[in-house]
PyMOL Python script that loads the backbone (N, CA, C, O; Angstrom):
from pymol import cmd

cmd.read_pdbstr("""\
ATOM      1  N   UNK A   1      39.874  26.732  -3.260  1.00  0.00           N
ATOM      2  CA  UNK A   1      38.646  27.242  -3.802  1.00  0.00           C
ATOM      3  C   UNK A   1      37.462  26.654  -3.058  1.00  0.00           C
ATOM      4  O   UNK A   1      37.584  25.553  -2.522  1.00  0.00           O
ATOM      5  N   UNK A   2      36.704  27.105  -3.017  1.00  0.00           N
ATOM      6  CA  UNK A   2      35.223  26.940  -2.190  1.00  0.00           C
ATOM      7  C   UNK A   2      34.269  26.185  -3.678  1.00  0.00           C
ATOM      8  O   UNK A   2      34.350  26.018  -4.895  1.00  0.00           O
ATOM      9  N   UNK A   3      33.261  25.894  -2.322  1.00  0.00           N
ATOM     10  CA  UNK A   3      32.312  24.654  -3.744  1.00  0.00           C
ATOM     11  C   UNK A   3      31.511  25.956  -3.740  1.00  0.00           C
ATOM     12  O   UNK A   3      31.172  26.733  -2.848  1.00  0.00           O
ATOM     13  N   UNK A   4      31.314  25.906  -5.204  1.00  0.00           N
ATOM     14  CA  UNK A   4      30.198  26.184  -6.439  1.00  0.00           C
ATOM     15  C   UNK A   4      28.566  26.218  -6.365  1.00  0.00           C
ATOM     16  O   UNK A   4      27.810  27.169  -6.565  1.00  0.00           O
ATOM     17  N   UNK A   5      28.344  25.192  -6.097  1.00  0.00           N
ATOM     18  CA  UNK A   5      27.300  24.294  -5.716  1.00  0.00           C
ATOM     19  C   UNK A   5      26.872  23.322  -4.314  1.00  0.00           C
ATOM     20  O   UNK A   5      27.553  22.550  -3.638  1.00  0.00           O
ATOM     21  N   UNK A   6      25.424  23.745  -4.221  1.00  0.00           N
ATOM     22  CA  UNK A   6      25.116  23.363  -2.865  1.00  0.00           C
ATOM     23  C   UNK A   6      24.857  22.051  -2.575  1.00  0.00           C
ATOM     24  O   UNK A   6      24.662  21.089  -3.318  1.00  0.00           O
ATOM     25  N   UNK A   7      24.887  22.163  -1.273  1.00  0.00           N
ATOM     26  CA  UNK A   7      24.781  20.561  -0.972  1.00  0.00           C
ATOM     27  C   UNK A   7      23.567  19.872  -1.388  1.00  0.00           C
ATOM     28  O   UNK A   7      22.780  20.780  -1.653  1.00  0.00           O
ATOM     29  N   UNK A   8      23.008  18.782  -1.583  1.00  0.00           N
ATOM     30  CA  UNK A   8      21.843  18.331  -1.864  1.00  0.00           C
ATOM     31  C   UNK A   8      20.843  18.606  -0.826  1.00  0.00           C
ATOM     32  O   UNK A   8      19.685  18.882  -1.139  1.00  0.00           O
ATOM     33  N   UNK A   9      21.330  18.527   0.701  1.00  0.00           N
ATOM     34  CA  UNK A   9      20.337  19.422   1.219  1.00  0.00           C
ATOM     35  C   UNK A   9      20.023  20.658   1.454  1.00  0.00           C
ATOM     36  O   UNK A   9      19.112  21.154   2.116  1.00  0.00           O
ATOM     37  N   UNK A  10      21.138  21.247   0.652  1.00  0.00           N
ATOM     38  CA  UNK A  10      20.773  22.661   0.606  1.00  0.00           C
ATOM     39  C   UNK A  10      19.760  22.970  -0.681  1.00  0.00           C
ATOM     40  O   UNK A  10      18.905  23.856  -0.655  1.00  0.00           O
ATOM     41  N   UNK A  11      19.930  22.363  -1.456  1.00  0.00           N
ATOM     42  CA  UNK A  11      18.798  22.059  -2.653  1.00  0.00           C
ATOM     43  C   UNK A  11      17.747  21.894  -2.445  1.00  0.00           C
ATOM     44  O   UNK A  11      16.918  22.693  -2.882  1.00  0.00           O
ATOM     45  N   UNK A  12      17.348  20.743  -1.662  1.00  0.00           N
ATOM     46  CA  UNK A  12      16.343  20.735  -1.126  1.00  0.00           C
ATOM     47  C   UNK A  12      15.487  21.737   0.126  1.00  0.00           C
ATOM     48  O   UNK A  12      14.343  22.190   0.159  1.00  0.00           O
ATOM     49  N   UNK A  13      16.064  21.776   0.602  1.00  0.00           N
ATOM     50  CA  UNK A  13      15.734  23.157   1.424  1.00  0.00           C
ATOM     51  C   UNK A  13      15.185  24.081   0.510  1.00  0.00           C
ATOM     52  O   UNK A  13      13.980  24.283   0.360  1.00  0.00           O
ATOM     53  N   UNK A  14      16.438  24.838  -0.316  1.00  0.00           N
ATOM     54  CA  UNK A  14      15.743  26.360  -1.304  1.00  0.00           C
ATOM     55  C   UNK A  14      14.467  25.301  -2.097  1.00  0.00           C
ATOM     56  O   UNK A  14      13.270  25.560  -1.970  1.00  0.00           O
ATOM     57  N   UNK A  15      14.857  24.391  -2.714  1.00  0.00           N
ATOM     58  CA  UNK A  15      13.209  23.776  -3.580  1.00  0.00           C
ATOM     59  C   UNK A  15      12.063  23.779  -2.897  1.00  0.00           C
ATOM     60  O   UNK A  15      11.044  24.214  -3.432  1.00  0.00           O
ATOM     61  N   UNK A  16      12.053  23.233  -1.443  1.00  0.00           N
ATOM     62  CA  UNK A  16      11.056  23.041  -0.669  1.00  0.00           C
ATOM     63  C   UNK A  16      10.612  24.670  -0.319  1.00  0.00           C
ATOM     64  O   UNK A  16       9.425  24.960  -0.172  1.00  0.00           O
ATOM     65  N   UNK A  17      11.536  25.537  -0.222  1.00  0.00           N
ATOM     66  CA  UNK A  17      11.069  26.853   0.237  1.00  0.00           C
ATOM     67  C   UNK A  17      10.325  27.653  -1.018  1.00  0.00           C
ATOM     68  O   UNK A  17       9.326  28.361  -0.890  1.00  0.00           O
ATOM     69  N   UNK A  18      11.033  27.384  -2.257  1.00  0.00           N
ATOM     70  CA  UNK A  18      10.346  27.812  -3.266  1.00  0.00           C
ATOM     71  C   UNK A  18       9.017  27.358  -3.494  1.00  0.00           C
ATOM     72  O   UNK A  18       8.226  27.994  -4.191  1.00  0.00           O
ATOM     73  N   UNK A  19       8.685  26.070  -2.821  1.00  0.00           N
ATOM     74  CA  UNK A  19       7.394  25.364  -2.813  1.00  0.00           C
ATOM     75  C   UNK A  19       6.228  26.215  -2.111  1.00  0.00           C
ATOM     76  O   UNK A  19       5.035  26.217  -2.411  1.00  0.00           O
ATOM     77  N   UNK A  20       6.832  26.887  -1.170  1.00  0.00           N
ATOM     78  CA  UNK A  20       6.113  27.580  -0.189  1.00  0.00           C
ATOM     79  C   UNK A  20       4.228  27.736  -0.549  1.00  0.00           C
ATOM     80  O   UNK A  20       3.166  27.226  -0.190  1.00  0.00           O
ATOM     81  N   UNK A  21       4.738  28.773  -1.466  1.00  0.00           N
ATOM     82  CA  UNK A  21       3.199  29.280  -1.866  1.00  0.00           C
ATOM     83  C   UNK A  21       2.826  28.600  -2.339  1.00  0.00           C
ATOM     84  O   UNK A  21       1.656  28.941  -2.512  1.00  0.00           O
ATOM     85  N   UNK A  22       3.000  27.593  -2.818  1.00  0.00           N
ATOM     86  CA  UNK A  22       2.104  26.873  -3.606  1.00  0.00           C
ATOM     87  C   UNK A  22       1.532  25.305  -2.509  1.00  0.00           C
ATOM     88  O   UNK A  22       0.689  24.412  -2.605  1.00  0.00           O
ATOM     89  N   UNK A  23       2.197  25.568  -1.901  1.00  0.00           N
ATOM     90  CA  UNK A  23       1.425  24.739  -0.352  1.00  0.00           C
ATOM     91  C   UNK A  23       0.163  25.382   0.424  1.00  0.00           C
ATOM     92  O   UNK A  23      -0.875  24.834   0.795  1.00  0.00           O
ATOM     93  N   UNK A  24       0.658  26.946   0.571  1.00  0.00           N
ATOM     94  CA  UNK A  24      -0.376  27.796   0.845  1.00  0.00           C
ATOM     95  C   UNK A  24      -1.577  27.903   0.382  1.00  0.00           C
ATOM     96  O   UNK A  24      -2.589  28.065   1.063  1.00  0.00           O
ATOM     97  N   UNK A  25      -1.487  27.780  -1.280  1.00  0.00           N
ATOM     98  CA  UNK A  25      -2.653  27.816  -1.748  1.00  0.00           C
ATOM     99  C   UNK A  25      -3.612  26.401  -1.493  1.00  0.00           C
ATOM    100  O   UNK A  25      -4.839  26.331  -1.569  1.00  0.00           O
ATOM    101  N   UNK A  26      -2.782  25.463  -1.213  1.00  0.00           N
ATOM    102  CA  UNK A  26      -3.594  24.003  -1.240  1.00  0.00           C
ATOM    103  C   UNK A  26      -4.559  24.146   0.256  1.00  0.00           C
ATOM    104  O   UNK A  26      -4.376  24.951   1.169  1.00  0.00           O
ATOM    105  N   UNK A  27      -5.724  22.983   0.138  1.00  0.00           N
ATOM    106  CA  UNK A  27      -6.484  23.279   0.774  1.00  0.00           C
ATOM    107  C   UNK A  27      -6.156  22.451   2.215  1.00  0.00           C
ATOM    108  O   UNK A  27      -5.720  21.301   2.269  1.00  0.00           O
ATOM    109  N   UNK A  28      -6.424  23.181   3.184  1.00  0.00           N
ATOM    110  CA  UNK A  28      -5.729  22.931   4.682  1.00  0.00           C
ATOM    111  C   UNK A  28      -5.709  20.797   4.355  1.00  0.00           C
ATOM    112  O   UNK A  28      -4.691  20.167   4.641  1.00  0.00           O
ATOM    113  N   UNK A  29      -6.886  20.124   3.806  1.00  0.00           N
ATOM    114  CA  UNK A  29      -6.767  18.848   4.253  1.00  0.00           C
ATOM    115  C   UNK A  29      -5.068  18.350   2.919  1.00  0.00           C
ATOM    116  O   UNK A  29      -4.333  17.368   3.021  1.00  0.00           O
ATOM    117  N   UNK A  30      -5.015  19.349   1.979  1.00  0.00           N
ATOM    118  CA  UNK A  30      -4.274  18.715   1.433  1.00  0.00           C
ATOM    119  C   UNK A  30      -2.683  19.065   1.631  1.00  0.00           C
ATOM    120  O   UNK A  30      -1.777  18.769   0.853  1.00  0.00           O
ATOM    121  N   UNK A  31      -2.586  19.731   2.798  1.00  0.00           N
ATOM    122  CA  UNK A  31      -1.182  20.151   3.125  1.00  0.00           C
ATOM    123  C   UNK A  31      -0.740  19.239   3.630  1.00  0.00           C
ATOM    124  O   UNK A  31       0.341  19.144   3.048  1.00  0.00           O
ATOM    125  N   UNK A  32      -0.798  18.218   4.535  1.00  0.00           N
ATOM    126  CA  UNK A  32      -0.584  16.918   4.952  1.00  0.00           C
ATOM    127  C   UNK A  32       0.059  16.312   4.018  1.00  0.00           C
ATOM    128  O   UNK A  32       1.268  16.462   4.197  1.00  0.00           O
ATOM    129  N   UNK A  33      -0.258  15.484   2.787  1.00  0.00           N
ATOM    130  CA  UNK A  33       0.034  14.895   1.952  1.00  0.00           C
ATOM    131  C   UNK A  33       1.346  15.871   1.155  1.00  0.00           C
ATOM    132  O   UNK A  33       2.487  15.450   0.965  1.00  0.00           O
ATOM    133  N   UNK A  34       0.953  16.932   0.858  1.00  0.00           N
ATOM    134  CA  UNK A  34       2.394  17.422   0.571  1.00  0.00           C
ATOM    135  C   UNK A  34       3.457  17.780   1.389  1.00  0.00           C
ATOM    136  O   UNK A  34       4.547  18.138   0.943  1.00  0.00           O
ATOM    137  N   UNK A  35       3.139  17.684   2.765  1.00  0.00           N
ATOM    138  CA  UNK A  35       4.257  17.912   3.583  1.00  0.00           C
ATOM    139  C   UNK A  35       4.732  16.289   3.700  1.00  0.00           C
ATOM    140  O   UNK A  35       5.927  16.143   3.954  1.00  0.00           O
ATOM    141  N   UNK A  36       3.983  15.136   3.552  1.00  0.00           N
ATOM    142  CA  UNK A  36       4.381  13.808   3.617  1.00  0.00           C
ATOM    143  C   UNK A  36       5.324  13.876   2.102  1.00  0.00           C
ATOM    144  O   UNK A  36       6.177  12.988   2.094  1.00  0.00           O
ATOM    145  N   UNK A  37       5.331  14.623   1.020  1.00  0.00           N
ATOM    146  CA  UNK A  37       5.861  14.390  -0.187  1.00  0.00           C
ATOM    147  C   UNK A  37       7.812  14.407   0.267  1.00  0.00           C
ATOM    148  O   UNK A  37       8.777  13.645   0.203  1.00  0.00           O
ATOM    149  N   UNK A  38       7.446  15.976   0.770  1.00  0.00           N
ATOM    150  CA  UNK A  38       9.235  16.275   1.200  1.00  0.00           C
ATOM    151  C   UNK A  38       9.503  15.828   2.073  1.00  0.00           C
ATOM    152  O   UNK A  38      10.733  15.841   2.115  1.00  0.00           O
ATOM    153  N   UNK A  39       8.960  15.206   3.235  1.00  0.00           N
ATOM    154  CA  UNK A  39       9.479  14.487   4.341  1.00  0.00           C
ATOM    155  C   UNK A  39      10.052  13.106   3.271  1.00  0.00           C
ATOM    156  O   UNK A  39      11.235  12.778   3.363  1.00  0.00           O
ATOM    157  N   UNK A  40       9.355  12.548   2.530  1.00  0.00           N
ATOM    158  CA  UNK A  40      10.414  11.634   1.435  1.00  0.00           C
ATOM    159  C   UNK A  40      11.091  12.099   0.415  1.00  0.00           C
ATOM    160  O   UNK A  40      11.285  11.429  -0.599  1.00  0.00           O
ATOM    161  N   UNK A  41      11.395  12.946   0.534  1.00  0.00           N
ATOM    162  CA  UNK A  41      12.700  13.764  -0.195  1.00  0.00           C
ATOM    163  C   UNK A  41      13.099  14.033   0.501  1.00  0.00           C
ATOM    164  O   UNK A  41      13.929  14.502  -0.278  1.00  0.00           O
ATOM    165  N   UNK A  42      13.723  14.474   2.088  1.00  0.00           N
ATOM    166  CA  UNK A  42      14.410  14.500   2.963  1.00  0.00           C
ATOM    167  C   UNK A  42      15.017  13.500   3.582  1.00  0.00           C
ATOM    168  O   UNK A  42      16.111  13.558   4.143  1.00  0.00           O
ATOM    169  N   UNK A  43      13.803  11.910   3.416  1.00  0.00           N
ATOM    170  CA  UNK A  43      14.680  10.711   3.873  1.00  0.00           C
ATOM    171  C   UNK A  43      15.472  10.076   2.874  1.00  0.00           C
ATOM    172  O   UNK A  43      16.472   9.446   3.220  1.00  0.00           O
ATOM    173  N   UNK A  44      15.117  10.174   1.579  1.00  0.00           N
ATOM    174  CA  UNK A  44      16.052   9.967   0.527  1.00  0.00           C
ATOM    175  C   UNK A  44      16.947  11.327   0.157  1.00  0.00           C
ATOM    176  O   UNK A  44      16.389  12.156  -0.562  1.00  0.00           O
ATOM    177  N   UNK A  45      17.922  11.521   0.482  1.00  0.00           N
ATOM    178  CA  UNK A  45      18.600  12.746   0.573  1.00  0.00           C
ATOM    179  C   UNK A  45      19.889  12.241  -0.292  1.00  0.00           C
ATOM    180  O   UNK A  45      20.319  12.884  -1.250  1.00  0.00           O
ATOM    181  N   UNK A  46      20.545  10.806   0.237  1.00  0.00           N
ATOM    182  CA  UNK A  46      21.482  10.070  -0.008  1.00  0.00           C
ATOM    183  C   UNK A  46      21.321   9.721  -1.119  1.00  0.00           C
ATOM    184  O   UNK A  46      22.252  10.093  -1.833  1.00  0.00           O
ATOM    185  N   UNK A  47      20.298   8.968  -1.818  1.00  0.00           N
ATOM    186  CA  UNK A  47      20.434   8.614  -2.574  1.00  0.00           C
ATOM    187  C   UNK A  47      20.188   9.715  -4.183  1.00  0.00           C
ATOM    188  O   UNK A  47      20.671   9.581  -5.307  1.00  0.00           O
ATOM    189  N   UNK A  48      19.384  10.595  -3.705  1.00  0.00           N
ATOM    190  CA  UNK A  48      19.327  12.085  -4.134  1.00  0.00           C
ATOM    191  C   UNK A  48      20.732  12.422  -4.872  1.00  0.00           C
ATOM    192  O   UNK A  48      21.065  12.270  -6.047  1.00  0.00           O
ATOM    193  N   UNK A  49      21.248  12.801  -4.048  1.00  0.00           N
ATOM    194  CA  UNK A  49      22.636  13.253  -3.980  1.00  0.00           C
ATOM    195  C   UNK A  49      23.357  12.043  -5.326  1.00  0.00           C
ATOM    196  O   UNK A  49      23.772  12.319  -6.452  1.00  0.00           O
ATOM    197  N   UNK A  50      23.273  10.785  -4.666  1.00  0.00           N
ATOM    198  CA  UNK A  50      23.726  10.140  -5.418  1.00  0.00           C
ATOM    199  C   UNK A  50      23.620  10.352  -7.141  1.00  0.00           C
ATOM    200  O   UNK A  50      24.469  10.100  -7.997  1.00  0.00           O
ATOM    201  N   UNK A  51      22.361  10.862  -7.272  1.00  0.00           N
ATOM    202  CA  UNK A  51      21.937  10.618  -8.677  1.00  0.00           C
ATOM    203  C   UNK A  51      22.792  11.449  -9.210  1.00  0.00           C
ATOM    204  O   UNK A  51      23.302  10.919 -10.197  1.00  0.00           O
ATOM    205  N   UNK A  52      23.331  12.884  -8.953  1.00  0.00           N
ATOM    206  CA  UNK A  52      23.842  13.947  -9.522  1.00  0.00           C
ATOM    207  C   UNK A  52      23.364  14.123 -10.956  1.00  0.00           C
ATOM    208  O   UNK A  52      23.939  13.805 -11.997  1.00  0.00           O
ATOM    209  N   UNK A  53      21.899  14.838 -10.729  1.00  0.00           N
ATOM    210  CA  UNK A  53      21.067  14.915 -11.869  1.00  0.00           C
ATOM    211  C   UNK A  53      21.227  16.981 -12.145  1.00  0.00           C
ATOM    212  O   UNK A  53      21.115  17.830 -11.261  1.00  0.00           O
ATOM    213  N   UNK A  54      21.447  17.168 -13.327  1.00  0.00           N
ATOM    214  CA  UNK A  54      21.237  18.024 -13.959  1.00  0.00           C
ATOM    215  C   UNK A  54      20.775  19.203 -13.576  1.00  0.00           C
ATOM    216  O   UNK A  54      21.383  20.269 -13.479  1.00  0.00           O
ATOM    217  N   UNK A  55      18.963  18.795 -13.230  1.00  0.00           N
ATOM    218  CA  UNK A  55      18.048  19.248 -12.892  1.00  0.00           C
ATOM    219  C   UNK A  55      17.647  18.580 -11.568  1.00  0.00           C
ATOM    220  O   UNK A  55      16.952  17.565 -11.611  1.00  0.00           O
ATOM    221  N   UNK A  56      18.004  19.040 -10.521  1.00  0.00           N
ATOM    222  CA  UNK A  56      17.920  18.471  -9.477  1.00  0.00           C
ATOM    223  C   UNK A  56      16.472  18.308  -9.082  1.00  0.00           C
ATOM    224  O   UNK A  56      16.351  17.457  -8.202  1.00  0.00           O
ATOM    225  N   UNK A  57      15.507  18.780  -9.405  1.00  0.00           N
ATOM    226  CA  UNK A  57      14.162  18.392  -9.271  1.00  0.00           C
ATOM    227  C   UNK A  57      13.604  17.003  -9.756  1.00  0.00           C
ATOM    228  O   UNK A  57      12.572  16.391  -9.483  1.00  0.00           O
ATOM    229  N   UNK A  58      14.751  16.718 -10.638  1.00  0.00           N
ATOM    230  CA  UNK A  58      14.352  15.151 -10.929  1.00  0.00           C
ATOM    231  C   UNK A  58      14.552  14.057  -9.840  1.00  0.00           C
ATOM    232  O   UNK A  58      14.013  12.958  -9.706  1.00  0.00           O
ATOM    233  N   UNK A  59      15.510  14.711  -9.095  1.00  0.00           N
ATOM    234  CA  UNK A  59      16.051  13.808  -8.085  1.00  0.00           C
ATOM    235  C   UNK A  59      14.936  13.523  -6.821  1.00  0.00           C
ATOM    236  O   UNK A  59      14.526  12.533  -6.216  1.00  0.00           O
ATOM    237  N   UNK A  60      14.737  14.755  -6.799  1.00  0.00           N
ATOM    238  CA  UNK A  60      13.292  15.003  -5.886  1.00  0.00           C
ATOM    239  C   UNK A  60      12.498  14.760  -6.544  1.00  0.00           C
ATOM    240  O   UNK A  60      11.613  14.914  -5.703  1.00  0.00           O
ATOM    241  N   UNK A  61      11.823  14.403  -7.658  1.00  0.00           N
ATOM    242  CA  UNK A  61      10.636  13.581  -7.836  1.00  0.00           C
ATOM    243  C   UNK A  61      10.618  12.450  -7.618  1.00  0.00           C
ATOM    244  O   UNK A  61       9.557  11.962  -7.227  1.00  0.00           O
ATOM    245  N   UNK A  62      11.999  11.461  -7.820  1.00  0.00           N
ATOM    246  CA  UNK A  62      12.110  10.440  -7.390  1.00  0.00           C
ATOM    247  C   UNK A  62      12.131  10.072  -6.582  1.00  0.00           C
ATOM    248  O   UNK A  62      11.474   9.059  -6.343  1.00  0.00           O
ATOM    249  N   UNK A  63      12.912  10.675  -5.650  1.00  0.00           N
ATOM    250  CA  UNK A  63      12.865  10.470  -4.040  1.00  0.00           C
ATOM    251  C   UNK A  63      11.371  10.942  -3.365  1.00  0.00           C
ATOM    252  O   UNK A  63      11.260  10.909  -2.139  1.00  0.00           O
ATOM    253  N   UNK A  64      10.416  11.310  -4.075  1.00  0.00           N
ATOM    254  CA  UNK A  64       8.953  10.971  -3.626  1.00  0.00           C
ATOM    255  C   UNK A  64       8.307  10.341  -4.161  1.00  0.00           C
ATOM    256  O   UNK A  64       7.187  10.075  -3.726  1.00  0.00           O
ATOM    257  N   UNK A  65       8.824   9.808  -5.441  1.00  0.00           N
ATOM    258  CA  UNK A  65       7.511   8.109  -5.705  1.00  0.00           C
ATOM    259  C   UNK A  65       8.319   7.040  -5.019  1.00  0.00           C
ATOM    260  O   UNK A  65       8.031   5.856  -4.841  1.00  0.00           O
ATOM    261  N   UNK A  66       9.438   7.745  -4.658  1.00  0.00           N
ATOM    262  CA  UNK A  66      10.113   5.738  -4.074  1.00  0.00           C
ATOM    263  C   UNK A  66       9.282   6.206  -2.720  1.00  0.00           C
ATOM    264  O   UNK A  66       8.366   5.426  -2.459  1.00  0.00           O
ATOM    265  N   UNK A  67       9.375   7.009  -2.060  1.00  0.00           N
ATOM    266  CA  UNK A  67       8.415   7.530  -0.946  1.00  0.00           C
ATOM    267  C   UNK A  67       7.053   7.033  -0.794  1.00  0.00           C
ATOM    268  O   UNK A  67       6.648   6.598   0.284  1.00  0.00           O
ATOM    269  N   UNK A  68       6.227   7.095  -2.009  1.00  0.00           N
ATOM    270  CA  UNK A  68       5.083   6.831  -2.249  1.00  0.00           C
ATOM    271  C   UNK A  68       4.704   5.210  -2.977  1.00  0.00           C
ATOM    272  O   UNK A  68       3.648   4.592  -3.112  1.00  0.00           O
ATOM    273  N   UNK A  69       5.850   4.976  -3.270  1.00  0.00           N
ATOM    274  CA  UNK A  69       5.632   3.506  -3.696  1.00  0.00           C
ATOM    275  C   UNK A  69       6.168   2.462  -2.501  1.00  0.00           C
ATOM    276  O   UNK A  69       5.706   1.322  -2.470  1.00  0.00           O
ATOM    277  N   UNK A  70       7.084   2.864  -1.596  1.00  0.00           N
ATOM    278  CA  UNK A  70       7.086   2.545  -0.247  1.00  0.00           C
ATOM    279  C   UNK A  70       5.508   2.692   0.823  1.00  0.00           C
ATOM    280  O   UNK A  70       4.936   2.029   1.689  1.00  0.00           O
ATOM    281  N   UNK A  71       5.365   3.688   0.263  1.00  0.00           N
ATOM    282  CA  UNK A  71       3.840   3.703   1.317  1.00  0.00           C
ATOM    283  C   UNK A  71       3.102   2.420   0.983  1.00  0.00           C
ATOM    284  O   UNK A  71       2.974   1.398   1.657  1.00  0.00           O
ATOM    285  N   UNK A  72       2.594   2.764  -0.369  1.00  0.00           N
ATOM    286  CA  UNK A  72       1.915   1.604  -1.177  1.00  0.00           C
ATOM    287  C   UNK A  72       2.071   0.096  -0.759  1.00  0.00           C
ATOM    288  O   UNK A  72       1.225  -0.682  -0.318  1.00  0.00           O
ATOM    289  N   UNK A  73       3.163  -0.050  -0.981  1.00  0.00           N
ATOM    290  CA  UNK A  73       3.776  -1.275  -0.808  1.00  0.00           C
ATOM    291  C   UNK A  73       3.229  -1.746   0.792  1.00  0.00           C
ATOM    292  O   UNK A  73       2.419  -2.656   0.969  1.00  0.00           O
ATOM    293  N   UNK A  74       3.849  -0.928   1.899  1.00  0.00           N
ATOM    294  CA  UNK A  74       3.309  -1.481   2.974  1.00  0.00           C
ATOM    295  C   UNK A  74       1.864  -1.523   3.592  1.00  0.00           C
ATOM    296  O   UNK A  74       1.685  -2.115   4.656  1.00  0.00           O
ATOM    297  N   UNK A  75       0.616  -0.768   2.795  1.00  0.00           N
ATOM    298  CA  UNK A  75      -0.524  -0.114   2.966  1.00  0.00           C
ATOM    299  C   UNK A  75      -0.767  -2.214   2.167  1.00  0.00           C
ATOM    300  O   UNK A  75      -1.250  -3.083   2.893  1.00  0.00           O
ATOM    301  N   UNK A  76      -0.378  -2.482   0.902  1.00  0.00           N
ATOM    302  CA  UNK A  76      -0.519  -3.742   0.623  1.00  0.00           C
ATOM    303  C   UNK A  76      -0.542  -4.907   1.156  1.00  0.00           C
ATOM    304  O   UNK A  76      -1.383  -5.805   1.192  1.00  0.00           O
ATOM    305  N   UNK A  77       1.197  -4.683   1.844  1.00  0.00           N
ATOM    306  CA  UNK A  77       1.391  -5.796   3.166  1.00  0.00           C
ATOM    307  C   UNK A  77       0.350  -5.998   3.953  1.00  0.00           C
ATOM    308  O   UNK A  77      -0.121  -7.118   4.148  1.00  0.00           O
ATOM    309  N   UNK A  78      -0.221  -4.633   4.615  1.00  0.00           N
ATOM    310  CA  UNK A  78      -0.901  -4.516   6.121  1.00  0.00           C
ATOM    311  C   UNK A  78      -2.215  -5.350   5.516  1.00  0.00           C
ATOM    312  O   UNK A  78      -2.549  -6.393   6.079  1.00  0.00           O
ATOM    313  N   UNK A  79      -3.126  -4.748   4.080  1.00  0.00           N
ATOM    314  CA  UNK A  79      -3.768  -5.407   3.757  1.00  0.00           C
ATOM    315  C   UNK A  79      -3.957  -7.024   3.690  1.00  0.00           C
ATOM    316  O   UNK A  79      -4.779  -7.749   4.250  1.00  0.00           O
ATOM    317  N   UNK A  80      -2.920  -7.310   2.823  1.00  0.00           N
ATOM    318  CA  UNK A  80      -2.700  -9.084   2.867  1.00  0.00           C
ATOM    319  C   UNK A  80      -2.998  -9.361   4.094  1.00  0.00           C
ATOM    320  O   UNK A  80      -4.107  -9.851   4.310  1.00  0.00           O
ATOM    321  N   UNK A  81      -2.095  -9.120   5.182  1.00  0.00           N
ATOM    322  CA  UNK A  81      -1.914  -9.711   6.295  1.00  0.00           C
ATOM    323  C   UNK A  81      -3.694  -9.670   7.359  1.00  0.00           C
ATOM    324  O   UNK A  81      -4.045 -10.444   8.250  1.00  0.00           O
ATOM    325  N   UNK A  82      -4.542  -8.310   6.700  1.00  0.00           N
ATOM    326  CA  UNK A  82      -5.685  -8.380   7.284  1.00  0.00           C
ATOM    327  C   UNK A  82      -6.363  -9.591   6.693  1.00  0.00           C
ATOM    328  O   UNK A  82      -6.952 -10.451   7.348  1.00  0.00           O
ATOM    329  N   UNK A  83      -6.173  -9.558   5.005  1.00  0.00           N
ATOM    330  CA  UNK A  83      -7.172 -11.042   4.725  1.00  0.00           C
ATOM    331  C   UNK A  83      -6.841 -12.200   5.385  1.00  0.00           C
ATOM    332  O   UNK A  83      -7.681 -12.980   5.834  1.00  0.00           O
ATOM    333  N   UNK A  84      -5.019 -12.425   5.505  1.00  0.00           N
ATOM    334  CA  UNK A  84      -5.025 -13.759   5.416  1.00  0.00           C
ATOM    335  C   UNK A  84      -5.740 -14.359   7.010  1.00  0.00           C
ATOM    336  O   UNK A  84      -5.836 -15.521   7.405  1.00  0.00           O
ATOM    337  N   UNK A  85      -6.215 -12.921   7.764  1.00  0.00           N
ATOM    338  CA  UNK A  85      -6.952 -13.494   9.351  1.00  0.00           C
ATOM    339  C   UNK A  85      -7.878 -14.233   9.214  1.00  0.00           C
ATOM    340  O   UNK A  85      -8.458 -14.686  10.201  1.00  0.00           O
TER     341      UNK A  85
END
""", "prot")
cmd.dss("prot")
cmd.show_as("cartoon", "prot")
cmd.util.cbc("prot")
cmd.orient("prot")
């Protein structure tokens, strides 16, 4: 028998494509930031997968605040490291 269900990056793919228009509508400076959203849902893919959530959009929300709390985090570092000059 053949699988049922798609791969997690195939999930992500159709989610991100379903995203489409609604990227379109955002304003040219804010397409950046949402194309930075799924580029961290694409590098967390693995752990995505891992979750085997229900609603797979949960998985992808997560895999863009760990995205975004990774940014954070090092935007902090870089900071510290400017004071402690």
């Amino acid at each position: 028998m053949g699988r049922t269900l798609g791969t997690i990056v195939q999930v992500i793919q159709a989610e991100e494509h379903v995203w489409q228009a609604f990227r379109r509508a955002l304003r040219i400076e804010d397409r950046g930031a949402f194309d930075r959203l799924w580029r961290h849902v694409r590098n967390h893919a693995v752990p995505a997968s891992m979750a085997n959530r229900p609603v797979p959009m949960e998985a992808i929300y997560m895999a863009m605040i760990v995205g975004l709390a990774k940014e954070l985090d090092e935007l902090r570092e870089h900071e510290n490291k400017r004071v402690d000059l």
